[in-house]
C-alpha positions as CSV (number, residue, x, y, z in Angstrom):
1,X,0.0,0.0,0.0
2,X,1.4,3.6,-0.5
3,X,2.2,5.8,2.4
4,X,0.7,6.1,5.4
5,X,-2.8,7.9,4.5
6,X,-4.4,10.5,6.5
7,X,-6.5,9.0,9.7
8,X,-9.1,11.7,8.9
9,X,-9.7,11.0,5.4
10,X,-9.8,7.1,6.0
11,X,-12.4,7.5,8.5
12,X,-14.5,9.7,6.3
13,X,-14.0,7.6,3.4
14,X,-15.6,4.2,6.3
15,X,-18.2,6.3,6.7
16,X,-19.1,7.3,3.2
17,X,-18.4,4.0,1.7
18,X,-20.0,1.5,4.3
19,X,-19.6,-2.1,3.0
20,X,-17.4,-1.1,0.1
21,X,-14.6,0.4,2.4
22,X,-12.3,-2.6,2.1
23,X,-12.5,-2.8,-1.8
24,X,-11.9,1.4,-1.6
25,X,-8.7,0.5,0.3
26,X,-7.4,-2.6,-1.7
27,X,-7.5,-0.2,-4.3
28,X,-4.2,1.0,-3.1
29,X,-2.6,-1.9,-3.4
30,X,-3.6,-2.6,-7.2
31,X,-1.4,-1.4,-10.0
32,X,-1.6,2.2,-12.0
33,X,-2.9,2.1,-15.0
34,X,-2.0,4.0,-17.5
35,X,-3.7,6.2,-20.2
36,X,-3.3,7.8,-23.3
37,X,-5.7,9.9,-25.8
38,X,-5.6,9.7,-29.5
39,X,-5.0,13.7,-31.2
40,X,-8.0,14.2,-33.5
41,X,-6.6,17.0,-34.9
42,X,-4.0,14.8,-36.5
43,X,-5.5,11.5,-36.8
44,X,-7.8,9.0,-35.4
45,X,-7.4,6.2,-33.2
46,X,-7.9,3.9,-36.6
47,X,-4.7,5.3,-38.4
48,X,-2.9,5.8,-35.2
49,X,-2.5,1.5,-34.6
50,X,-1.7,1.2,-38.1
51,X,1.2,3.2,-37.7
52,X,2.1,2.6,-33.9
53,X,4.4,-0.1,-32.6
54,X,3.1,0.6,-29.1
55,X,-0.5,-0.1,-30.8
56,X,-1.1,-4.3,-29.9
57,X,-0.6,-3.4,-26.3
58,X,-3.3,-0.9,-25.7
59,X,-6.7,-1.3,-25.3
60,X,-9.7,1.2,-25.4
61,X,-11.3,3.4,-22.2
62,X,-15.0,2.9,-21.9
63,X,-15.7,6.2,-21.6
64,X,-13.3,7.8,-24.0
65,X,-13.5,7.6,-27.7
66,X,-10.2,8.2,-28.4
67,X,-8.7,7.3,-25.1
68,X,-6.5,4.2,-24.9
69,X,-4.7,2.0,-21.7
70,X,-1.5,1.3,-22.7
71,X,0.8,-1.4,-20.7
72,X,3.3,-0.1,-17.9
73,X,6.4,-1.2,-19.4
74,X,5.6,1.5,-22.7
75,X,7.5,4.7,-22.6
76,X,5.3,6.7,-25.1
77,X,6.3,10.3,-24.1
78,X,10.0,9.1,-25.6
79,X,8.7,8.2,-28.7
80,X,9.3,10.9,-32.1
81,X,5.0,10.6,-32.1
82,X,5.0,11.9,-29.3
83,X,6.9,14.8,-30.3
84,X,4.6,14.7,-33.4
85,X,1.8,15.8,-30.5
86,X,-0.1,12.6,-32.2
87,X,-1.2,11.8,-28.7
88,X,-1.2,13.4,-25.2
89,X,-0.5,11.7,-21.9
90,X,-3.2,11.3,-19.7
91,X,-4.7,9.6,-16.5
92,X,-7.8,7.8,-17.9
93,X,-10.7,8.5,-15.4
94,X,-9.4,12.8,-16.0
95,X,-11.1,11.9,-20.2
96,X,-14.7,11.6,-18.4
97,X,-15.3,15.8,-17.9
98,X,-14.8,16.6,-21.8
99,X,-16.4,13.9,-22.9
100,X,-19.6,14.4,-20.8
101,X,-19.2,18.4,-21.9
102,X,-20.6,17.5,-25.3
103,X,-18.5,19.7,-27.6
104,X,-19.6,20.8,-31.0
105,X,-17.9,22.4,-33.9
106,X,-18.3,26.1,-33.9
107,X,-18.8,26.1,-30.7
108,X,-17.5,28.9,-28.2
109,X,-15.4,26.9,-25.2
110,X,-13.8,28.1,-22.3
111,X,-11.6,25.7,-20.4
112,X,-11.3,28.0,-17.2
113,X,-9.0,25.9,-14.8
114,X,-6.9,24.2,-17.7
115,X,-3.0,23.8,-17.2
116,X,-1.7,21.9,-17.8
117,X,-3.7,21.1,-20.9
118,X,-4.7,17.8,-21.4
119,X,-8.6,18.8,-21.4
120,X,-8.0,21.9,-23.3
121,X,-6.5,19.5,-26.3
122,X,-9.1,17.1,-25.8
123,X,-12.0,20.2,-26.2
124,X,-9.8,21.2,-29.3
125,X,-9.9,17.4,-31.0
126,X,-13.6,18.0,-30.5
127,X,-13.6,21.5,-32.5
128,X,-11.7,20.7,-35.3
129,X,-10.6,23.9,-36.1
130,X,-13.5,25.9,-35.9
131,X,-15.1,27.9,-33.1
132,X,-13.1,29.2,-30.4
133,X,-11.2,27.7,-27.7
134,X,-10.1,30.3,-24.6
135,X,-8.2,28.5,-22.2
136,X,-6.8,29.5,-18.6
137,X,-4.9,29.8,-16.1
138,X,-4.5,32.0,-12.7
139,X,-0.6,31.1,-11.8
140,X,1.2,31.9,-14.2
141,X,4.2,29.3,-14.4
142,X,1.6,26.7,-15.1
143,X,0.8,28.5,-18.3
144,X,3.9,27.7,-19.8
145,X,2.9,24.1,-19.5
146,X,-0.3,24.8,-21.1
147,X,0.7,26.7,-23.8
148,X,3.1,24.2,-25.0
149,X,0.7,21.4,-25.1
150,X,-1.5,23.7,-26.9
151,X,1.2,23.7,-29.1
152,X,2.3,20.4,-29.6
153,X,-1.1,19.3,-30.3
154,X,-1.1,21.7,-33.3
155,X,-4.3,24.2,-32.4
156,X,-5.2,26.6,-34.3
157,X,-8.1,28.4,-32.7
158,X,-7.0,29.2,-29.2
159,X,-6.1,32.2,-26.7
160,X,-4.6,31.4,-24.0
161,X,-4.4,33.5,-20.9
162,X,-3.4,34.2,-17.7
163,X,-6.2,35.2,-15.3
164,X,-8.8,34.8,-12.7
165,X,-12.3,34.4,-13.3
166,X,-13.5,37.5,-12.4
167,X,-11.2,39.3,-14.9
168,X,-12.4,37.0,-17.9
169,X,-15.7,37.1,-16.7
170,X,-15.6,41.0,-17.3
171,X,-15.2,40.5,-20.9
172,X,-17.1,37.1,-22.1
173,X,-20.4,37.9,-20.2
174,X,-22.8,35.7,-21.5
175,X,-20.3,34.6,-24.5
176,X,-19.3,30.7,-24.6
177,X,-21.5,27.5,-25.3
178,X,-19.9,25.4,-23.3
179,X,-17.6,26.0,-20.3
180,X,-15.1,23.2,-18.3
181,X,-14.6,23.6,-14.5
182,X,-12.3,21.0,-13.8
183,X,-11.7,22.6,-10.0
184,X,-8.4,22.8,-7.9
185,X,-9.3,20.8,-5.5
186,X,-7.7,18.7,-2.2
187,X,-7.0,15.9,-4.7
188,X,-8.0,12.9,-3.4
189,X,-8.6,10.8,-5.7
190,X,-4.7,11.3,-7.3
191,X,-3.6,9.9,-3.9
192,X,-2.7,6.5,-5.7
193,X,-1.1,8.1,-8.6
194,X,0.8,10.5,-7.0
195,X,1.7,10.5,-3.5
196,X,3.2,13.8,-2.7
197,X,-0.8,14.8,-2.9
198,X,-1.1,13.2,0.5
199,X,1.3,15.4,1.9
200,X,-0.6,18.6,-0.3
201,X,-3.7,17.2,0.7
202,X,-2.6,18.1,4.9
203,X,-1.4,21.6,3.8
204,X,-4.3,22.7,1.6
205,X,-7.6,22.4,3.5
206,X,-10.7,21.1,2.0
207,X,-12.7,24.1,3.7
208,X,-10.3,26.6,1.3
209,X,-11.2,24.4,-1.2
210,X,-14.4,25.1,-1.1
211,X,-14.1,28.9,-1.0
212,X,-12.3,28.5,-4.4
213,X,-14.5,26.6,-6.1
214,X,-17.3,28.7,-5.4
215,X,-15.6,31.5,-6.6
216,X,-15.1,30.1,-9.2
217,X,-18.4,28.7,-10.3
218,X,-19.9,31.8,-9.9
219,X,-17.8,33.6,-12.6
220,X,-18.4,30.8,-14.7
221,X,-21.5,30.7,-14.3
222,X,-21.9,34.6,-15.6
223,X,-20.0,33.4,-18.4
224,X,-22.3,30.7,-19.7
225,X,-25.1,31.8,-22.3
226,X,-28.2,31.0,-22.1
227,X,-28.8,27.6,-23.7
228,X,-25.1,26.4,-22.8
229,X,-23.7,23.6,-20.8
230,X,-21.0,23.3,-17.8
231,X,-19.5,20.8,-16.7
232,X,-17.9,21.1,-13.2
233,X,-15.3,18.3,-12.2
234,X,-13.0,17.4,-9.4
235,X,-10.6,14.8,-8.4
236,X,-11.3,14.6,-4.8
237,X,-13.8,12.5,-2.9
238,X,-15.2,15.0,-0.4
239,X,-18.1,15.8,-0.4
240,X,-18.0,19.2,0.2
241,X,-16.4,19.8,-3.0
242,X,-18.8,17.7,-4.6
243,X,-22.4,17.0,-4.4
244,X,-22.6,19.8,-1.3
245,X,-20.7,22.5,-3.8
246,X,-23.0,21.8,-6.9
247,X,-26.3,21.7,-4.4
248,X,-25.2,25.5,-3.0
249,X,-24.8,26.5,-6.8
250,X,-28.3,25.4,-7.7
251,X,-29.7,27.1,-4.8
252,X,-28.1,29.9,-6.2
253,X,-28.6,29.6,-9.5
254,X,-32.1,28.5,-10.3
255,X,-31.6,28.8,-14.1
256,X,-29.7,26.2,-14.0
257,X,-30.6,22.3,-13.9
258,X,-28.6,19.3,-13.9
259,X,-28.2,17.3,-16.9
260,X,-28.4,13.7,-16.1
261,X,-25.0,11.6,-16.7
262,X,-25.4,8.3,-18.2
263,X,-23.9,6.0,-16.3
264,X,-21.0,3.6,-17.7
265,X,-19.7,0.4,-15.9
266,X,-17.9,1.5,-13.0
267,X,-19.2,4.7,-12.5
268,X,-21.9,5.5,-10.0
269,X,-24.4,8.2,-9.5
270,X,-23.8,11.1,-7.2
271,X,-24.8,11.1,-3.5
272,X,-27.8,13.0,-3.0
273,X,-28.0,11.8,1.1
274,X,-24.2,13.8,1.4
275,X,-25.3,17.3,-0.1
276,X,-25.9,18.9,2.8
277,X,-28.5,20.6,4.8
278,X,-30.1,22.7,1.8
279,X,-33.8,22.4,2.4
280,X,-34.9,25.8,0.1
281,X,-33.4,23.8,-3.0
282,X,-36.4,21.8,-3.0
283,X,-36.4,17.9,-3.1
284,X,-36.5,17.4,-6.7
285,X,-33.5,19.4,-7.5
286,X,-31.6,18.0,-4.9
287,X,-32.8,14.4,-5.8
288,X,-31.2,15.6,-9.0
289,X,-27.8,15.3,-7.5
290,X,-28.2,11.9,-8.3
291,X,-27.3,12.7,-12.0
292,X,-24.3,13.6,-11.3
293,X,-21.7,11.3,-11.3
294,X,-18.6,9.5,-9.1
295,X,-15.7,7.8,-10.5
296,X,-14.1,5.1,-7.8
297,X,-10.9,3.5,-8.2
298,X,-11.7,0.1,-6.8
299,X,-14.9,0.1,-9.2
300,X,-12.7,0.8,-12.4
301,X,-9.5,1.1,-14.0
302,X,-8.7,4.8,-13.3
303,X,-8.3,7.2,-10.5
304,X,-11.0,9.1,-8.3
305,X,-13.0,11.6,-10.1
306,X,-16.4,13.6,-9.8
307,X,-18.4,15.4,-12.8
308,X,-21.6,17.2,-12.9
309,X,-23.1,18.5,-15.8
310,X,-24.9,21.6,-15.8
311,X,-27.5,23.3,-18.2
312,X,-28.2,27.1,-18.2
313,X,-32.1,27.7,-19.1
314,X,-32.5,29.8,-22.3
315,X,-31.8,30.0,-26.1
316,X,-28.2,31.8,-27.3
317,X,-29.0,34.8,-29.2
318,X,-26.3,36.0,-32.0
319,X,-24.7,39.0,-32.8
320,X,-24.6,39.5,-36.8
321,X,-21.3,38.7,-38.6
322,X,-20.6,42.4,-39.2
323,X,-20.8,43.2,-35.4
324,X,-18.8,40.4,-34.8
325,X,-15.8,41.1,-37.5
326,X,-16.2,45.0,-36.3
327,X,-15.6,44.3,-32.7
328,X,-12.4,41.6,-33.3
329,X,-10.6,43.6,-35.4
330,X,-7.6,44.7,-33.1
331,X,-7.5,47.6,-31.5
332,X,-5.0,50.8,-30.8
333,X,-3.2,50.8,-28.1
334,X,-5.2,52.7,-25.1
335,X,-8.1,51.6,-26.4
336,X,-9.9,49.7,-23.5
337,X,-13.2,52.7,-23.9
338,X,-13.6,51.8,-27.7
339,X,-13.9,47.9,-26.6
340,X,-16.6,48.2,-23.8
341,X,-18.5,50.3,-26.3
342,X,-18.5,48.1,-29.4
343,X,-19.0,44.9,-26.6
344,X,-22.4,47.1,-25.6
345,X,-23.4,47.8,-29.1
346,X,-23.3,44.0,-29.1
347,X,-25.1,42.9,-26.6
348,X,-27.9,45.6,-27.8
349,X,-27.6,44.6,-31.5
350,X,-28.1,41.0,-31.4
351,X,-30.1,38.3,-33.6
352,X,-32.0,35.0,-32.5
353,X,-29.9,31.7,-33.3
354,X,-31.8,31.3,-36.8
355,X,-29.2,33.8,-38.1
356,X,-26.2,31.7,-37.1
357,X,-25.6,30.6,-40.8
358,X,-25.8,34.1,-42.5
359,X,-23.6,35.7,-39.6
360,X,-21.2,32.7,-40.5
361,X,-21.2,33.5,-44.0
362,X,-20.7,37.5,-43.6
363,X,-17.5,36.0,-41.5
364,X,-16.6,34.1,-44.2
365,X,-16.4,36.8,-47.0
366,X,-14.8,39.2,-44.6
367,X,-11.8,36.7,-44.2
368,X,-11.5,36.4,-48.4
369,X,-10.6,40.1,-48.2
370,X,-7.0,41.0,-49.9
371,X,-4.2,41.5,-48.0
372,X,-4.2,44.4,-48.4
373,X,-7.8,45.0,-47.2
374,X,-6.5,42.8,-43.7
375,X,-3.3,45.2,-43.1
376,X,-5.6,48.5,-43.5
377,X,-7.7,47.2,-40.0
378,X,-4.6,46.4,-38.2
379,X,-3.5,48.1,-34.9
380,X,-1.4,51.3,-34.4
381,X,1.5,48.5,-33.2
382,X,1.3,46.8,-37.0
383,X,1.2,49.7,-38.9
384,X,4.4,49.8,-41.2
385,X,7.4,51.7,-39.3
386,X,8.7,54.5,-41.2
387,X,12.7,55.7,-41.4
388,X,14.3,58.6,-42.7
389,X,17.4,57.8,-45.1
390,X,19.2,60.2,-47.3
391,X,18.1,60.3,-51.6
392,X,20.3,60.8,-54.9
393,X,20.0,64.6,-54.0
394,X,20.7,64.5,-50.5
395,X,17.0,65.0,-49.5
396,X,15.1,63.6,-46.8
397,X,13.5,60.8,-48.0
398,X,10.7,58.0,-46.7
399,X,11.4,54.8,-47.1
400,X,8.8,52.1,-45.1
401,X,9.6,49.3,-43.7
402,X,7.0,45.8,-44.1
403,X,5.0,45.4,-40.7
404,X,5.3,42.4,-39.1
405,X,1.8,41.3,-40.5
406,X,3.1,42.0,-44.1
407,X,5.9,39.9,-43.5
408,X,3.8,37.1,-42.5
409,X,1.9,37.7,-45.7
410,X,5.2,37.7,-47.6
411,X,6.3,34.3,-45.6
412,X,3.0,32.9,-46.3
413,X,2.8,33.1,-49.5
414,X,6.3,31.5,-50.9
415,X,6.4,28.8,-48.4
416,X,2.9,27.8,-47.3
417,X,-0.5,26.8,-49.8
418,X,-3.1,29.1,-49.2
419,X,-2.2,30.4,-46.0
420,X,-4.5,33.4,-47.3
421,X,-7.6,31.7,-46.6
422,X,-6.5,30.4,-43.2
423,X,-9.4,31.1,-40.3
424,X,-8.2,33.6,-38.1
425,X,-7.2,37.8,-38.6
426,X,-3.4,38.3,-38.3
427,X,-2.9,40.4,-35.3
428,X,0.5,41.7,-34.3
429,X,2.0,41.8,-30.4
430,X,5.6,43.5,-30.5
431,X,7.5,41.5,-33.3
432,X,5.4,38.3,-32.8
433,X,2.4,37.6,-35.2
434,X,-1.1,35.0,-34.4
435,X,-3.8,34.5,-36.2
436,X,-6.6,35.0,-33.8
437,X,-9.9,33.3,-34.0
438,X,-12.4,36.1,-35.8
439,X,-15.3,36.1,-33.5
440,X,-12.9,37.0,-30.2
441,X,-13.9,40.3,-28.4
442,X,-11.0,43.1,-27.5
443,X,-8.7,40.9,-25.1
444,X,-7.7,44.7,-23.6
445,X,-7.5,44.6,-20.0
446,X,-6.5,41.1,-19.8
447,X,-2.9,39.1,-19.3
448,X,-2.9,37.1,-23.0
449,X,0.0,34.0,-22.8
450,X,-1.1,33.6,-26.4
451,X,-3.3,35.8,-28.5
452,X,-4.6,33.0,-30.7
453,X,-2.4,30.8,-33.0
454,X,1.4,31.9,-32.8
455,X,3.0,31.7,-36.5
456,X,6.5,33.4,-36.0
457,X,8.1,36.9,-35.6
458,X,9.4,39.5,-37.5
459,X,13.3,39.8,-36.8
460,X,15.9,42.2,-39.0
461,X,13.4,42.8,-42.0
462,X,12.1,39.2,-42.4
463,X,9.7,36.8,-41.0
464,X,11.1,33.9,-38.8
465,X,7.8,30.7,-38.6
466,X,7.5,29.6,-34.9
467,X,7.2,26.1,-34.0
468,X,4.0,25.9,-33.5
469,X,3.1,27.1,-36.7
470,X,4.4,23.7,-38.0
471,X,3.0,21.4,-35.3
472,X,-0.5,23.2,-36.5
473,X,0.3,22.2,-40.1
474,X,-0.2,19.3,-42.4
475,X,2.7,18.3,-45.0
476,X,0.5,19.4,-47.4
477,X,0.2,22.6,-46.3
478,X,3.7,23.1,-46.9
479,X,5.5,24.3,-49.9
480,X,8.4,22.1,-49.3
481,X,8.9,19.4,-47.0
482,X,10.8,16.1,-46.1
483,X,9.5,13.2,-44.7
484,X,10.9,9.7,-42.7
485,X,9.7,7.0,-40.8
486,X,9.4,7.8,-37.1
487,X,12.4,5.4,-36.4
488,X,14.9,6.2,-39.2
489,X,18.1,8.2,-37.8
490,X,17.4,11.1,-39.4
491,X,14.3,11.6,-37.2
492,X,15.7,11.2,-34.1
493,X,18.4,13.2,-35.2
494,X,16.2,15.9,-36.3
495,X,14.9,16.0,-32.4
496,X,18.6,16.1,-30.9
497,X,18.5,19.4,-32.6
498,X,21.3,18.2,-35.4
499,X,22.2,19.6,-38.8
500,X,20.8,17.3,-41.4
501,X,22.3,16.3,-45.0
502,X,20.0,15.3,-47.4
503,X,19.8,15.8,-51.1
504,X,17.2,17.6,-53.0
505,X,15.5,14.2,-54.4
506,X,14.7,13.6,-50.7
507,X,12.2,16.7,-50.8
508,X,9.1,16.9,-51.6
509,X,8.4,20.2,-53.3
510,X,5.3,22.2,-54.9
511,X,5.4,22.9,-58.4
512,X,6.7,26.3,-59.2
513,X,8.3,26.3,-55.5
514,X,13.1,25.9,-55.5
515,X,14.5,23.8,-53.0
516,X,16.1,26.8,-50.6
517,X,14.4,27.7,-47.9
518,X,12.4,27.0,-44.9
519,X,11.6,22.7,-45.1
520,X,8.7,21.4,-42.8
521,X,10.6,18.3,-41.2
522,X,8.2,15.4,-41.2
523,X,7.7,11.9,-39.5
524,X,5.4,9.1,-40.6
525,X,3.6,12.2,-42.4
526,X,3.5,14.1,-39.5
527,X,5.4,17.3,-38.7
528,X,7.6,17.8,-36.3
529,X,9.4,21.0,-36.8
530,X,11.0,23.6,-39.5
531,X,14.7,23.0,-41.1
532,X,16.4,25.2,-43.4
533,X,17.7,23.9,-46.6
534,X,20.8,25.0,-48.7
535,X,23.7,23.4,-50.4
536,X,22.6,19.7,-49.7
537,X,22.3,20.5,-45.4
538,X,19.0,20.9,-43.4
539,X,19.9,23.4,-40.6
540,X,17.7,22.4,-37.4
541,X,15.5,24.6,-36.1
542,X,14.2,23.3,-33.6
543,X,14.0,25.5,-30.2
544,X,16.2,24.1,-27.3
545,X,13.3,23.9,-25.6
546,X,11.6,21.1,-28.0
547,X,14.2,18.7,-27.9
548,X,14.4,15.0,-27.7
549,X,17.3,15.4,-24.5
């Protein structure tokens, strides 16, 4: 059995459990298992075993479409797929929250407690590409985490910031059709998968728990539209963070109703008898409790969990498309008044849901603009700069200098296939360029880790493509590219970060397109980062940080 466990939580968990204490505690003793989910965004679970040496030894999760056991003895995070972001890492009862959040494409999704990620990539598989994805976190070294499996897993349509509810809460009133609340929490249920949560689990009481999650739900909830769904989850067993937190929030809240979860094997309805003493809810919505659900260790193969699903009362309305392109075009700097005034022309100006489609196609033309058309709504910040150099005559003349934006264009165009029509309005932060989801409100105000999907920076007159530009596209997308097996040497070279020598009959280029240039490195058809091609030699560039080690 693993360390000692607390005497207080074993006596609670005797008294919540009754008869089925003993199996709860022999839990302990059984062996991890261990999980993985298929990337959607890349592949499917289908195409994954058929290139996968790791793929006879896994089996599927119940609950999980793409979510897999794999045996102990497999390393798969040392694997070049991995590095592919092909799959992410993760603890198989922690699949159960997305999946019950019932994510649609175009939807509007806000993953509010997220690092480091693993639900945020699952929400994205779900999107395809399309809608929006803003995902968060308060502490701020935890974000790097998140942002790198955001990354890896090759998303296009995310923002990912750095805040606390009530700051996001300020600017999404009302805004996103489904919302994830996957809760800090005292973490019991991770007690067998990670023991130094025993020893967090004595520091970090349940009671300030509570005040925290309540918090939280509360600016969630004011960020739900009407019509939407949350999904609140924990892995703890208390009680007080679980059927007694949701049963305060529907006292609270009574426009919103719990959604019945269907039960798989294993899992187990929620405990109505340990909500509390909350007589005003009424005895049918706190029967409802029962709809929620528990996930116990000794009842499946995966770690404790808790999920309730909740439904806001309501239909969405819709702002039209031209409201929408008007008010996420970026702003100038200083701009904070201009934001909350086009947000309340918004909320003033909107249309029922019937208009969805036409507001979807105004979007759509506004994005088949010219380039020019895109760089004449940029921001102050990507406005071409303008230097002073002396003429023929010795004159003061003008001579401008591409914005970062028009570099990206000029990038875009010679080494990716119509990158033009790509979702998203180019937006420029300092040097650094994203294309940002087109339906976003003015992010003003609020700490941004990534303003939507980072392609590369502007350095010394020319544009440099970021790593996650390539992990977000497909070789096809690419104007030149190279491609090996995962396990020839040149891959695994490729990931040590060293120079590669290849000759120009190992490239696959478009018609029209030289050999020189920026190559999008490949494995088993999948990319894995940018090289630069001359002479015969791939110079690696891939970051430090990216690296096989």
């Amino acid at each position: 059995m693993i360390g000692n466990l607390p005497r207080n939580f074993t006596e609670k968990m005797e008294k919540i459990l009754g008869e089925e204490y003993d199996k709860f505690m022999s839990s302990y003793d059984a062996p991890r298992v261990y999980g993985l989910r298929i990337n959607r965004l890349k592949l499917d679970v289908k195409q994954w075993r058929e290139i996968s040496p790791m793929s006879e030894g896994t089996r599927q999760i119940p609950w999980a479409e793409d979510g897999l056991y794999y045996a102990e003895g497999e390393r798969p995070g040392k694997h070049p797929h991995y590095h592919a972001g092909l799959y992410y890492i993760q603890e198989p009862s922690a699949m159960a929250p997305v999946e019950l959040l019932d994510v649609q494409r175009g939807h509007r999704v806000l993953d509010l407690c997220a690092a480091p990620g693993g639900k945020s990539t699952q929400i994205a598989g779900k999107l395809q590409g399309s809608g929006v994805l803003v995902t968060n976190d308060n502490a701020r070294e935890r974000t790097k985490a998140l942002a790198k499996n955001i990354e890896l897993a090759g998303v296009r349509n995310a923002v990912v910031l750095n805040e606390e509810p009530e700051a996001i809460a300020a600017v999404f009133t009302e805004w996103f059709d489904r919302i994830l609340v996957d809760a800090p929490c005292s973490g019991e249920g991770m007690f067998r998968k990670d023991e130094s949560m025993i020893g967090e689990w004595e520091k970090h009481s349940i009671q300030r728990c509570t005040i925290m999650q309540h918090d939280i739900l509360e600016h969630a909830a004011a960020m739900l539209a009407p019509g939407g769904r949350m999904v609140y989850s924990t892995c703890t067993f208390s009680p007080e963070e679980n059927e007694q937190q949701i049963a305060r929030f529907l006292l609270e809240h009574p426009d919103f109703t719990i959604i019945a979860v269907p039960h798989i094997d294993g899992w187990e309805a929620g405990r109505a008898d340990l909500a509390g003493d909350v007589g005003a809810l009424g005895e049918e919505r706190l029967l409802s409790i029962k709809g929620t659900v528990r996930l116990w260790p000794h009842r499946l193969e995966g770690e404790g969990h808790y999920v309730a699903v909740l439904g806001r009362s309501g239909i969405r309305e819709e702002a039209s498309g031209a409201a929408i392109a008007a008010a996420a075009r970026p702003l100038a700097n200083g701009a904070a008044k201009a934001a909350n005034a086009k947000r309340d022309a918004l909320s003033a100006g909107v249309k029922h849901r019937e208009k969805k489609l036409d507001a979807r196609e105004e979007r759509r033309a506004a994005k088949r603009q010219t380039r020019n058309d895109w760089l004449n709504v940029g921001t102050e910040r990507n406005k071409p700069k303008r230097t002073v150099a002396q003429g023929r005559e010795g004159e003061a003349a003008q001579i401008q200098e591409a914005s970062p934006v028009e570099l990206w264009y000029q990038f875009a165009e010679q080494f990716a296939v119509n990158a033009l029509s790509w979702p998203g309005v180019p937006v420029a932060f300092g040097s650094r360029v994203y294309l940002q989801p087109a339906e976003l409100p003015a992010l003003d105000g609020l700490r941004v880790v990534r303003a939507g999907w980072y392609v590369g920076e502007a350095a010394r007159g020319r544009f440099e493509p970021s790593h996650p530009l390539a992990m977000g596209l497909t070789q096809e997308e690419a104007v030149r590219s190279v491609n090996w097996s995962a396990s020839d040497e040149q891959t695994l070279r490729f990931l040590k970060g060293e120079t590669l020598f290849v000759g120009e009959a190992d490239m696959k280029v478009q018609a029209g397109a030289g050999t020189k240039g920026y190559v999008l490195i490949c494995a088993d058809g999948f990319p894995i980062g940018w090289g630069k091609y001359a002479g015969g030699m791939i110079k690696n560039e891939l970051p430090a940080g990216w690296r096989w080690m």
